[in-house]
ROSE-4610 file (N, C-alpha, C; in Angstrom, 1 decimal, always signed):
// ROSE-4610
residu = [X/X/X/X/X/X/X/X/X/X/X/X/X/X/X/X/X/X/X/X/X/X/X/X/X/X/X/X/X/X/X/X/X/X/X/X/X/X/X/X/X/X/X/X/X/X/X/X/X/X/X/X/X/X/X/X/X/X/X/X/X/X/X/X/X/X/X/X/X/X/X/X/X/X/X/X/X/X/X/X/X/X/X/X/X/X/X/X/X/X/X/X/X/X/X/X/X/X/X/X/X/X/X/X/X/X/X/X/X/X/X/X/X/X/X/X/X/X/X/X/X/X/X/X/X/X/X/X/X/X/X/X/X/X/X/X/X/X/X/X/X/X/X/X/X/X/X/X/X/X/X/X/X/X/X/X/X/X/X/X/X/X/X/X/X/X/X/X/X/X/X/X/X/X/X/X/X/X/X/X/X/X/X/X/X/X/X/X/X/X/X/X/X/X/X/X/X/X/X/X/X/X/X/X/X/X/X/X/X/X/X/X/X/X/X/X/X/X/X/X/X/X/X/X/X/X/X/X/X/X/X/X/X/X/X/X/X/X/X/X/X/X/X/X/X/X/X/X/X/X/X/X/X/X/X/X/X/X/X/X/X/X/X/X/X/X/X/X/X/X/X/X/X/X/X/X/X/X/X/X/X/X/X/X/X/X/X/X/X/X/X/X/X/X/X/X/X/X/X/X/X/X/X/X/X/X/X/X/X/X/X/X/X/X/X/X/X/X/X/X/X/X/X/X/X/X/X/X/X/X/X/X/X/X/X/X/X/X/X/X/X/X/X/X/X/X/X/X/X/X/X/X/X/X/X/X/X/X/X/X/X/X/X/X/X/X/X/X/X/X/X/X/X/X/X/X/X/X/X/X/X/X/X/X/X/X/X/X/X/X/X/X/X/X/X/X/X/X/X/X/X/X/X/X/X/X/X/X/X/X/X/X/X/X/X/X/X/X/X/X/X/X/X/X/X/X/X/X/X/X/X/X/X/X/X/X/X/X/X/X/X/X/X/X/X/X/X/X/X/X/X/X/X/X/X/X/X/X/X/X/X/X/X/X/X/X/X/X/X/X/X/X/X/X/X/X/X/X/X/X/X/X/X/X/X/X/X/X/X/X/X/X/X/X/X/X/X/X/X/X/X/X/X/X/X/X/X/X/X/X/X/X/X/X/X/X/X/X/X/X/X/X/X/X/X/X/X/X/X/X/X/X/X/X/X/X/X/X/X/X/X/X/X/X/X/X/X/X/X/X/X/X/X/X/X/X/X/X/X/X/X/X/X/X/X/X/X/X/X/X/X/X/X/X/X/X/X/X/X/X/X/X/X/X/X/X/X/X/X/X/X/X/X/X/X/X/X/X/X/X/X/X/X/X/X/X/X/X/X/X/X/X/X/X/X]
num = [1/1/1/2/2/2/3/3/3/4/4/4/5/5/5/6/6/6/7/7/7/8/8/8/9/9/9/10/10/10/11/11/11/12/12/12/13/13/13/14/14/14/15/15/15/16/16/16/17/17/17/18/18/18/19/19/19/20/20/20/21/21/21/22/22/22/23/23/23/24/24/24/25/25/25/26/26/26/27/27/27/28/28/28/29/29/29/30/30/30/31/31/31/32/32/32/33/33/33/34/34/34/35/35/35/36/36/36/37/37/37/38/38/38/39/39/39/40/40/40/41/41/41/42/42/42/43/43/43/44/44/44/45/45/45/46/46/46/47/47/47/48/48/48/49/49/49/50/50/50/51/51/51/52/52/52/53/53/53/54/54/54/55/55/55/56/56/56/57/57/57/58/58/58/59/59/59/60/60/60/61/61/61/62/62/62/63/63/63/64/64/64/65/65/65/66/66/66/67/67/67/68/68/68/69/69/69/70/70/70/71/71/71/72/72/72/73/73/73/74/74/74/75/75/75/76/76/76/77/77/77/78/78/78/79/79/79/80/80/80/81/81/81/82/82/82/83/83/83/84/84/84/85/85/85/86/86/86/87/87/87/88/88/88/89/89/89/90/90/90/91/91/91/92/92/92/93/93/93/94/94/94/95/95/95/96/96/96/97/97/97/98/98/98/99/99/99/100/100/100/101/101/101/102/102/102/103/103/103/104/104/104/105/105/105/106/106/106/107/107/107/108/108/108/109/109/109/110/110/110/111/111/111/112/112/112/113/113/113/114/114/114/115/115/115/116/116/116/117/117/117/118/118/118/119/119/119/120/120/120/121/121/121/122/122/122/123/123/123/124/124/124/125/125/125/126/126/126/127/127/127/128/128/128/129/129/129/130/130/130/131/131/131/132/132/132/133/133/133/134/134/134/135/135/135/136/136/136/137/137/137/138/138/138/139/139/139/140/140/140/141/141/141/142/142/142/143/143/143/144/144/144/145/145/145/146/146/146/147/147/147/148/148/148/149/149/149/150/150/150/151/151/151/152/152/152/153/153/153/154/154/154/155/155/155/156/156/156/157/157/157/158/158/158/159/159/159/160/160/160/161/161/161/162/162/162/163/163/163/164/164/164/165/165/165/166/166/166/167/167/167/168/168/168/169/169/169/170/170/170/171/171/171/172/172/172/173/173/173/174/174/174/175/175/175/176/176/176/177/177/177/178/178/178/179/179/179/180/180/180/181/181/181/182/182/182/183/183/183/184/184/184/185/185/185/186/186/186/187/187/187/188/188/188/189/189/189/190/190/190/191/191/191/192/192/192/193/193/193/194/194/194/195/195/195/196/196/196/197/197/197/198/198/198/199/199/199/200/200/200/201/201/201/202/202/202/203/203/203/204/204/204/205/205/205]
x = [-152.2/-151.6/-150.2/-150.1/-149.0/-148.0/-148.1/-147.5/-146.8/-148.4/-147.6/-146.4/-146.7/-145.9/-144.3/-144.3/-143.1/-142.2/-143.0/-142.7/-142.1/-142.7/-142.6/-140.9/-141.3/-139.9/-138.7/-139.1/-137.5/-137.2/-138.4/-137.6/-137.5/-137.5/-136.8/-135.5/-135.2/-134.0/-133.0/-133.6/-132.7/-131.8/-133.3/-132.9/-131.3/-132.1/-130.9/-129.5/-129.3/-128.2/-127.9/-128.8/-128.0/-127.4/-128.3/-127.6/-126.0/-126.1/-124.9/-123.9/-124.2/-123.3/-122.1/-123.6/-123.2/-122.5/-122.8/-122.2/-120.5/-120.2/-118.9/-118.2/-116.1/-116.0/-116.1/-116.2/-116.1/-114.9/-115.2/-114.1/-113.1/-111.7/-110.7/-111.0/-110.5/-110.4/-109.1/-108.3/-107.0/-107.0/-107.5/-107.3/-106.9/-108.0/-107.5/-106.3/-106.4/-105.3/-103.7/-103.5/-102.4/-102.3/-103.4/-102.8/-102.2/-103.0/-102.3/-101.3/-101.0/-99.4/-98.4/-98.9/-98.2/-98.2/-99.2/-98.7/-98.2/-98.4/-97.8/-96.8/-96.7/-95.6/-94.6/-95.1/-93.3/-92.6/-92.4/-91.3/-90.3/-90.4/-89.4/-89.8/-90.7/-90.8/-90.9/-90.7/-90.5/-92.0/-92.0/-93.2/-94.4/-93.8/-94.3/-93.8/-93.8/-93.7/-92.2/-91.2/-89.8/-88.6/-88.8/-88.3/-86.3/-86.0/-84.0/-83.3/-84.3/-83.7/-83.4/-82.2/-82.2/-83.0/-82.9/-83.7/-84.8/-85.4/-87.5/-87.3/-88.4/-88.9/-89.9/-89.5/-89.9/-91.3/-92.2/-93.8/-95.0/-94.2/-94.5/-95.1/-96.3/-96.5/-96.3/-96.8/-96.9/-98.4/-98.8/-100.3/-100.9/-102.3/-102.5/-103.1/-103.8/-103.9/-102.8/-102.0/-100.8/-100.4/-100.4/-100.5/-101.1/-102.2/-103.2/-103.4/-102.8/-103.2/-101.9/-100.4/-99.5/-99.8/-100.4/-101.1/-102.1/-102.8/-103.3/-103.0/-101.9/-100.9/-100.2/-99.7/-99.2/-99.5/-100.9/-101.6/-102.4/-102.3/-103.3/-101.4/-100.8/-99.3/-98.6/-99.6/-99.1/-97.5/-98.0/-96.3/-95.6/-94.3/-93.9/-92.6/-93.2/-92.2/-92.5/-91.9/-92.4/-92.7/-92.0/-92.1/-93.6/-93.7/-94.5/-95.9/-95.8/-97.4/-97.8/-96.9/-97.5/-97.8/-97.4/-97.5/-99.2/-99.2/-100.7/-101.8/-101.4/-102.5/-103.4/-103.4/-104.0/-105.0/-104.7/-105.6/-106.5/-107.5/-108.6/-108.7/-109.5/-109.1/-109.4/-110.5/-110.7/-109.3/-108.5/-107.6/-106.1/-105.8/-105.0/-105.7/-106.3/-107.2/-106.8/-107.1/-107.0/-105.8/-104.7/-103.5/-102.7/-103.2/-102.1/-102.9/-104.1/-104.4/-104.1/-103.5/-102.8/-101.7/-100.8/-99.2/-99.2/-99.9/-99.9/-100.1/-100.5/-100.8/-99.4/-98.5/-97.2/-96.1/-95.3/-94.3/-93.6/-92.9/-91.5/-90.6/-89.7/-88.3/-87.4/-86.7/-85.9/-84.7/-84.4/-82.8/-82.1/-80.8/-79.9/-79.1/-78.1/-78.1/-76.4/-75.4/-74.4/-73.3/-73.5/-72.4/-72.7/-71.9/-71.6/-71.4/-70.1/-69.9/-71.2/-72.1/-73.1/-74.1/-74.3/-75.7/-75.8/-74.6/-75.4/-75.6/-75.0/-76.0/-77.2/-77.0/-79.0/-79.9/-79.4/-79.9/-80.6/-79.7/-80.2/-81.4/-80.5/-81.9/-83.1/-83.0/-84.6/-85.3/-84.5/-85.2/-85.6/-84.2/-84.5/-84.3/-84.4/-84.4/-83.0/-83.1/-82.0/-82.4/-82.6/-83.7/-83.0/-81.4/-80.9/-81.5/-81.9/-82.1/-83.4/-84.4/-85.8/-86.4/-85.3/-85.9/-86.4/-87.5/-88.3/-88.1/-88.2/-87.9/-88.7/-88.2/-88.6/-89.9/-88.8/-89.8/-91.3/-91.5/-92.6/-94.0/-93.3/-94.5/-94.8/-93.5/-93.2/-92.6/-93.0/-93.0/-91.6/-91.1/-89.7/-88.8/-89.9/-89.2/-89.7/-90.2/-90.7/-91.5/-92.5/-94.1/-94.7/-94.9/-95.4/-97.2/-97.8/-98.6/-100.3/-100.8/-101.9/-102.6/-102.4/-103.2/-102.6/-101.8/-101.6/-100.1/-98.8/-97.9/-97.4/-96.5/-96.0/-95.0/-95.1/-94.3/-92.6/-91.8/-90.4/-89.4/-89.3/-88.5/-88.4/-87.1/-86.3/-86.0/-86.6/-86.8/-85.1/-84.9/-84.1/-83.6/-81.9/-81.5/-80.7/-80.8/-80.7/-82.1/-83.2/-84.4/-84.7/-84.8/-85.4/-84.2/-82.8/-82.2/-82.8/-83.1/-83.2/-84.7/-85.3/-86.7/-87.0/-85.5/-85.6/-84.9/-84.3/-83.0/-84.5/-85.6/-86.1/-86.9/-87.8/-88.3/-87.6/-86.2/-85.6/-85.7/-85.0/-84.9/-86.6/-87.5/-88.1/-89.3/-88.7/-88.9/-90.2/-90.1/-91.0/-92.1/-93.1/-93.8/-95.5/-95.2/-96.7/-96.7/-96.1/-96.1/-95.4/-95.9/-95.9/-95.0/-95.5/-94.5/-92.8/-93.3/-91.6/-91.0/-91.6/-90.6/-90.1/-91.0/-90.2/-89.0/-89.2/-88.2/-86.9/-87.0/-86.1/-84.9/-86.0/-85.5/-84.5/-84.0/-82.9/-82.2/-82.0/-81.1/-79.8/-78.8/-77.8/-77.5/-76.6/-76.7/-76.1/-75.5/-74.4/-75.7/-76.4/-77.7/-78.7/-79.0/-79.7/-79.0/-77.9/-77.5/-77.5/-77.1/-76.9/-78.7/-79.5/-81.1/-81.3/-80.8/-81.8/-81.0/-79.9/-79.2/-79.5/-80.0/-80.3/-81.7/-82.5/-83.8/-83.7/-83.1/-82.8/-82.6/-82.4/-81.9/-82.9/-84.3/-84.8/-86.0/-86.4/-87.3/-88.0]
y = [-34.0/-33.8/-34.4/-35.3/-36.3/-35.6/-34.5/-34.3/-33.1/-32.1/-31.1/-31.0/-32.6/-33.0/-32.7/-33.7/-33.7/-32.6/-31.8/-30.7/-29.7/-30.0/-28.7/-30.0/-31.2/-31.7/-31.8/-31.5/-31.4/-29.5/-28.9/-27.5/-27.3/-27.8/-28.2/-28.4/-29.5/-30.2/-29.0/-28.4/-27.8/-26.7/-25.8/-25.0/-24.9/-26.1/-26.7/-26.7/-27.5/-27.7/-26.3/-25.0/-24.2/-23.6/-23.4/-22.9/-23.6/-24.5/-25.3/-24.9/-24.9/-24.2/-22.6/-22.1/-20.9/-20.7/-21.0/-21.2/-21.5/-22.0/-22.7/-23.0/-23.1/-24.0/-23.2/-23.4/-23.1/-22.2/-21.3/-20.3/-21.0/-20.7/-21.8/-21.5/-22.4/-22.6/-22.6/-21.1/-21.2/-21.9/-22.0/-22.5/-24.0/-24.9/-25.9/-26.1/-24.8/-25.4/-24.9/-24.1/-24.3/-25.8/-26.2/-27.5/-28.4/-28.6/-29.5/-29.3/-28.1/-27.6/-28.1/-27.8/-28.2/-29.8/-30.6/-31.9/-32.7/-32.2/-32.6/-31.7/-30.7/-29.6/-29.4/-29.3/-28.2/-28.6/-30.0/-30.4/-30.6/-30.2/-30.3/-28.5/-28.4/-26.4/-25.5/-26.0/-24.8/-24.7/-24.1/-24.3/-22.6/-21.7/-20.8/-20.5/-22.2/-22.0/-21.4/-21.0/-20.3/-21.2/-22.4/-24.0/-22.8/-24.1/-23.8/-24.4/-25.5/-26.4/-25.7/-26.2/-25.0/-26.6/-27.4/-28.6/-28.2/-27.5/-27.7/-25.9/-26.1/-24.5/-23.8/-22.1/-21.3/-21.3/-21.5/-21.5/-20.6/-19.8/-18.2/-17.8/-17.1/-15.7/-16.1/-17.5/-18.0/-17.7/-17.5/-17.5/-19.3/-18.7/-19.9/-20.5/-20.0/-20.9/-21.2/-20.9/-21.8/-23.3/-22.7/-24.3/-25.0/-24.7/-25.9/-26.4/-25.9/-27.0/-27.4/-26.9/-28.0/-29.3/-29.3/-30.4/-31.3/-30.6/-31.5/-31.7/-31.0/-32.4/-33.4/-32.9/-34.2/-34.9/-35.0/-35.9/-36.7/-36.6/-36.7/-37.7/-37.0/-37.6/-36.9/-35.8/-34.9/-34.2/-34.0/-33.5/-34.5/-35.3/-36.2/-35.7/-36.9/-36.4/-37.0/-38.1/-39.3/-38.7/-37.9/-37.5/-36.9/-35.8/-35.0/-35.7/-36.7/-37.6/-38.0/-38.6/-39.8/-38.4/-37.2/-36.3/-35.9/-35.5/-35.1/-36.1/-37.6/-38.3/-38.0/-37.8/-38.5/-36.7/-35.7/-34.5/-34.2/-33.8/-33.6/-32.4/-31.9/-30.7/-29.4/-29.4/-28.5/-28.7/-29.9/-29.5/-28.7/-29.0/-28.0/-26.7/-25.9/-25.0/-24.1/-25.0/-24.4/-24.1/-24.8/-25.2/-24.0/-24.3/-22.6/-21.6/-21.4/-20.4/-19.6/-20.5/-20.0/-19.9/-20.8/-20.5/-19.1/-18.8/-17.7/-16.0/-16.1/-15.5/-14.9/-15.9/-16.0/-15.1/-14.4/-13.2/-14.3/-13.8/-14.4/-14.0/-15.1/-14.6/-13.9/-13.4/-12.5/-13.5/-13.9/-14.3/-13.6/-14.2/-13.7/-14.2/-13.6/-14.1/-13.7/-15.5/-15.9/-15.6/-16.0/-15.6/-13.9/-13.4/-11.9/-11.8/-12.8/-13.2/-13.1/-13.8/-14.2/-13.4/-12.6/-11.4/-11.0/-10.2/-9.4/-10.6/-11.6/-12.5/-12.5/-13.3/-13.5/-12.1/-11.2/-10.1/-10.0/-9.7/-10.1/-10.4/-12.1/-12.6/-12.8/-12.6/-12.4/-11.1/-10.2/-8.7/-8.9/-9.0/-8.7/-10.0/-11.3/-12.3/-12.6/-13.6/-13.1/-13.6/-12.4/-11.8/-12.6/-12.9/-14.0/-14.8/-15.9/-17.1/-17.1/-16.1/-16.0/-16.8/-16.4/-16.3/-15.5/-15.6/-14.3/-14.2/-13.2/-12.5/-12.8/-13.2/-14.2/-12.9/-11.4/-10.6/-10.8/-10.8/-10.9/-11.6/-12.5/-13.5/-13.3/-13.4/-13.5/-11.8/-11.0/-9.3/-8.9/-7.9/-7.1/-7.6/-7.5/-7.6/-9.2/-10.2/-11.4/-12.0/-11.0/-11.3/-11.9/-12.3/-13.1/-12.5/-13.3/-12.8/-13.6/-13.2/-14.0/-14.9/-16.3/-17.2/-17.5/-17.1/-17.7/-17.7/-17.1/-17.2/-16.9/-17.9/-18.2/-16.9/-16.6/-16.0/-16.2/-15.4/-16.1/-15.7/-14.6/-13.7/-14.2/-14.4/-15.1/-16.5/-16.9/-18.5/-19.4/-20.2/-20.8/-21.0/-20.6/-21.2/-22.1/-23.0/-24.8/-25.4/-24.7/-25.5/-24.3/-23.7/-23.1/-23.5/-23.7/-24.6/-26.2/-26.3/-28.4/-27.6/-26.8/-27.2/-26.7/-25.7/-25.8/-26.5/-26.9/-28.5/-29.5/-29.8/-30.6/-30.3/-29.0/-28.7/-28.7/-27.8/-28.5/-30.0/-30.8/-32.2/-32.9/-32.4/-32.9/-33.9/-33.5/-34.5/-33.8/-32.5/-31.9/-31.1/-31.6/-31.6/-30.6/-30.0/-29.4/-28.1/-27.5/-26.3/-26.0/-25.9/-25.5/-24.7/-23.5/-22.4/-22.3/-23.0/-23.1/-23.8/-25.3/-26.3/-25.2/-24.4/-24.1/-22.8/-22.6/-21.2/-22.0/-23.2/-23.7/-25.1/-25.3/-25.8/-25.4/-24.1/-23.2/-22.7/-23.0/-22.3/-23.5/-23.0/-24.0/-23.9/-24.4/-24.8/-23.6/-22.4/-21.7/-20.7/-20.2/-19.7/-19.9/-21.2/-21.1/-21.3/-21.4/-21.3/-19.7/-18.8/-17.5/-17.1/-17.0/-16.7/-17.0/-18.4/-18.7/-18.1/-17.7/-17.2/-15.5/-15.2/-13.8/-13.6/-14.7/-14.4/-14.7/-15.9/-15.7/-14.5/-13.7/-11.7/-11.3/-11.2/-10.4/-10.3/-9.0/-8.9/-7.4]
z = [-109.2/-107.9/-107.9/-108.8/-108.6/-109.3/-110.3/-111.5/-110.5/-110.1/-109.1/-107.5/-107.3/-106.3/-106.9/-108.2/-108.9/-109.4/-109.8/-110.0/-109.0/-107.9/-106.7/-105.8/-106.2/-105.8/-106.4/-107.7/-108.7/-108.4/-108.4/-108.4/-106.4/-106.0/-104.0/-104.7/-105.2/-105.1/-106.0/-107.3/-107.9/-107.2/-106.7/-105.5/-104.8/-104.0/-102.7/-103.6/-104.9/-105.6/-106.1/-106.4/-107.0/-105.5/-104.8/-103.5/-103.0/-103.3/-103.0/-103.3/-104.7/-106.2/-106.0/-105.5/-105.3/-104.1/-103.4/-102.0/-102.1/-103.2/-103.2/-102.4/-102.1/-101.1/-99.6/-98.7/-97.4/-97.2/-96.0/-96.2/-95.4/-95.3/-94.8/-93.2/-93.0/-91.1/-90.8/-90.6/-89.9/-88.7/-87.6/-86.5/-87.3/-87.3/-88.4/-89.1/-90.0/-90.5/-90.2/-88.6/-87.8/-87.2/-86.6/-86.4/-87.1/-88.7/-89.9/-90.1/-90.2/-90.6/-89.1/-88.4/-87.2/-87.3/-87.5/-87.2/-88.2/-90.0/-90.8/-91.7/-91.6/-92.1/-92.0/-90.3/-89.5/-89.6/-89.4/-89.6/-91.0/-91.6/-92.3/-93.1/-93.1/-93.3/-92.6/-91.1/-89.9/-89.6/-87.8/-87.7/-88.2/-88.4/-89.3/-90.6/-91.5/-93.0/-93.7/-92.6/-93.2/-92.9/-93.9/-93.5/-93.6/-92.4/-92.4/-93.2/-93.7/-94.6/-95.9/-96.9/-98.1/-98.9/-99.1/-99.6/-100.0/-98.4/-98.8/-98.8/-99.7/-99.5/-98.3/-98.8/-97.5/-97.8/-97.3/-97.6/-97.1/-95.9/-95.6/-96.7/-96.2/-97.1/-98.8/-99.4/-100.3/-101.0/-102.0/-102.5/-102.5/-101.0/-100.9/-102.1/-103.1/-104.5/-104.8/-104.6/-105.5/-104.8/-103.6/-102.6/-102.9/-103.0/-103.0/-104.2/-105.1/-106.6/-106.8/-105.8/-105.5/-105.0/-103.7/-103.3/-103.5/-104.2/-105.3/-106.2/-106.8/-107.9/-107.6/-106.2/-105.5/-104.8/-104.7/-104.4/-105.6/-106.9/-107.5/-108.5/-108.7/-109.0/-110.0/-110.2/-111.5/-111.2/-110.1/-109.6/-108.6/-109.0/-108.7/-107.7/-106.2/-105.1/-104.0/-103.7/-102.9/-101.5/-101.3/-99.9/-99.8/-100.6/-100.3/-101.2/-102.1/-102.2/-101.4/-100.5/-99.0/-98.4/-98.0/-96.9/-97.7/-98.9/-99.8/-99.2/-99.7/-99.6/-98.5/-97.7/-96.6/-96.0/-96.7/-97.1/-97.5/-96.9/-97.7/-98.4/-99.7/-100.3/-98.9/-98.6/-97.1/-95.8/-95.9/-95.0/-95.6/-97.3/-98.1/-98.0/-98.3/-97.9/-96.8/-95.9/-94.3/-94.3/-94.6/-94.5/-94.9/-96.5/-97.3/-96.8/-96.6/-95.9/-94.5/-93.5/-92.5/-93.0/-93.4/-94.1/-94.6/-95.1/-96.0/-95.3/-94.2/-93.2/-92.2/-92.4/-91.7/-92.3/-92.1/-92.6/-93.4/-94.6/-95.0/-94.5/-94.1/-93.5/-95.0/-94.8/-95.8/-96.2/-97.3/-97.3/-97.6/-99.0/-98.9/-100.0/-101.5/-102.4/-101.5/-102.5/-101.5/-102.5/-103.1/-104.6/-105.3/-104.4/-105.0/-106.6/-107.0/-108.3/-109.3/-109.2/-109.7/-109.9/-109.0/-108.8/-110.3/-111.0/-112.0/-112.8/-113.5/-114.2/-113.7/-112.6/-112.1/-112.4/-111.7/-111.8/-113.5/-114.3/-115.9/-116.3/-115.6/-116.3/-115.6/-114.7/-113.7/-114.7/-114.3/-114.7/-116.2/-117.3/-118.6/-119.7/-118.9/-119.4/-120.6/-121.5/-122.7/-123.7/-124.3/-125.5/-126.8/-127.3/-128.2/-128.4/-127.2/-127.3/-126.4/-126.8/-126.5/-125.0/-124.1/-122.8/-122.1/-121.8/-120.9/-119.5/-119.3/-117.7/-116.7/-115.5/-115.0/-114.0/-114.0/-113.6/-113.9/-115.3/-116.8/-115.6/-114.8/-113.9/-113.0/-112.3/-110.3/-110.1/-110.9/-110.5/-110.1/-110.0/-110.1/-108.5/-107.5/-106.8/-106.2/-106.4/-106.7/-105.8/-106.0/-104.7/-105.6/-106.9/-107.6/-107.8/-108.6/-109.1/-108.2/-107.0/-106.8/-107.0/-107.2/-107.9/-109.1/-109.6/-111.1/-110.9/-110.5/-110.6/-108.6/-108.4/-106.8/-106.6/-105.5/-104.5/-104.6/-105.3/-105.0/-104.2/-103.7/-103.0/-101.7/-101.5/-100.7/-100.2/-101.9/-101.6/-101.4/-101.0/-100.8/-101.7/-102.7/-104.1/-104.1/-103.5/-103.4/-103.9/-103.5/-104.1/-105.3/-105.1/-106.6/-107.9/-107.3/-108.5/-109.0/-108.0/-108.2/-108.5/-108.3/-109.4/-111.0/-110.7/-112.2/-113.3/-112.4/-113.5/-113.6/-112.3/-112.5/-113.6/-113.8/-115.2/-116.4/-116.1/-117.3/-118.1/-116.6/-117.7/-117.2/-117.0/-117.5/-116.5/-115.0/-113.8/-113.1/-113.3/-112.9/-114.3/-114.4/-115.7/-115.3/-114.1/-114.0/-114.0/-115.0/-115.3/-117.2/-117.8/-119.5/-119.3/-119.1/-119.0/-118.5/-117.3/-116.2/-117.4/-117.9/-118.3/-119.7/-120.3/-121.6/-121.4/-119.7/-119.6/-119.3/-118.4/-117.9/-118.8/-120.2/-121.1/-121.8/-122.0/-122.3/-121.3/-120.2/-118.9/-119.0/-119.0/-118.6/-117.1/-116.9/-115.0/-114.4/-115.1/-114.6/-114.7/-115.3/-115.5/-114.6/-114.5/-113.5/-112.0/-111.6/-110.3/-110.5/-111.2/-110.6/-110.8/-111.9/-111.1/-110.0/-109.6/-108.1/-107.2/-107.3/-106.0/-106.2/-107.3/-107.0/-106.3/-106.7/-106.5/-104.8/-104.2/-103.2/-102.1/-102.5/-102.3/-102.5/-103.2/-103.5/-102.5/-102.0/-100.9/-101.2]
């Protein structure tokens, strides 16, 4: 009896655990996670994610997996950024979740590429990269017109090109290390290169 007790209690418990399993995480809680964003976001990324700042980025209509394994590198330290670790820490993975899940819900505001001069460079090398010195097109990831790829590659179109430059100088030299790919695209960009990409991708909608 003792044996069949054990038995009928280890396959209870396995049960419960595969149900768990399968169940995976919780579906997000916008309501939730409008208020998170509201009381640790807006402020400095605007209160529906389309920050004015050209510093921080626009977070609109972003793929919430991409968010959230942002925030969990910066919370975790993989991606280094004082401001935005202390803003991580104190998140639980269900309130990132909630979070890019409402953000993401929110329209992108449109920009605007500022350096006329510069367009057809950027233009280039976004679209057709420069095939000499075996750089790939930035199209190749973040798509022609740069809605980016769901879950595996972010949203770029109309991002701010004040921040999409400083993140790729930061992969360049080296500061920003959580992505293989970026650092080896951005390892070959000289500065005049990458100020005209990000001001074109800025434009792109």
């Amino acid at each position: 009896m003792k044996l069949l007790a054990s038995l009928l209690t280890a396959a209870a418990l396995a049960a419960t655990a595969f149900s768990a399993f399968s169940a995976g995480p919780a579906k997000p809680d916008l309501a939730k996670g409008e208020a998170s964003f509201a009381a640790v976001c807006a402020a400095c990324h605007a209160a529906d994610g389309n920050s004015t700042i050209a510093a921080n980025p626009k977070l609109a209509q972003q793929h919430p997996e991409y968010l959230v394994k942002q925030l969990q590198e910066f919370k975790s330290g993989k991606r280094a950024n004082a401001i935005m670790s202390g803003m991580a820490a104190a998140l639980t993975d269900d309130d990132m979740r909630n979070i890019a899940a409402w953000v993401a819900t929110k329209p992108a505001a449109a920009g605007f590429a500022k350096d006329k001069a510069m367009v057809t460079l950027g233009e280039r090398i976004y679209r057709g990269g420069i095939a000499e010195r075996n750089i790939a097109a930035c199209a190749g990831c973040h798509s022609p017109n740069g809605a980016g790829i769901p879950s595996v590659y972010p949203r770029l179109a109309g991002q701010h090109a004040d921040y999409t430059a400083a993140q790729l100088v930061q992969f360049r030299d080296g500061v920003r290390n959580n992505s293989i790919q970026m650092t080896g695209v951005a390892a070959k960009l000289n500065d005049r290169e990458i100020k005209a990409v990000s001001d074109y991708i800025a434009g792109l909608r």
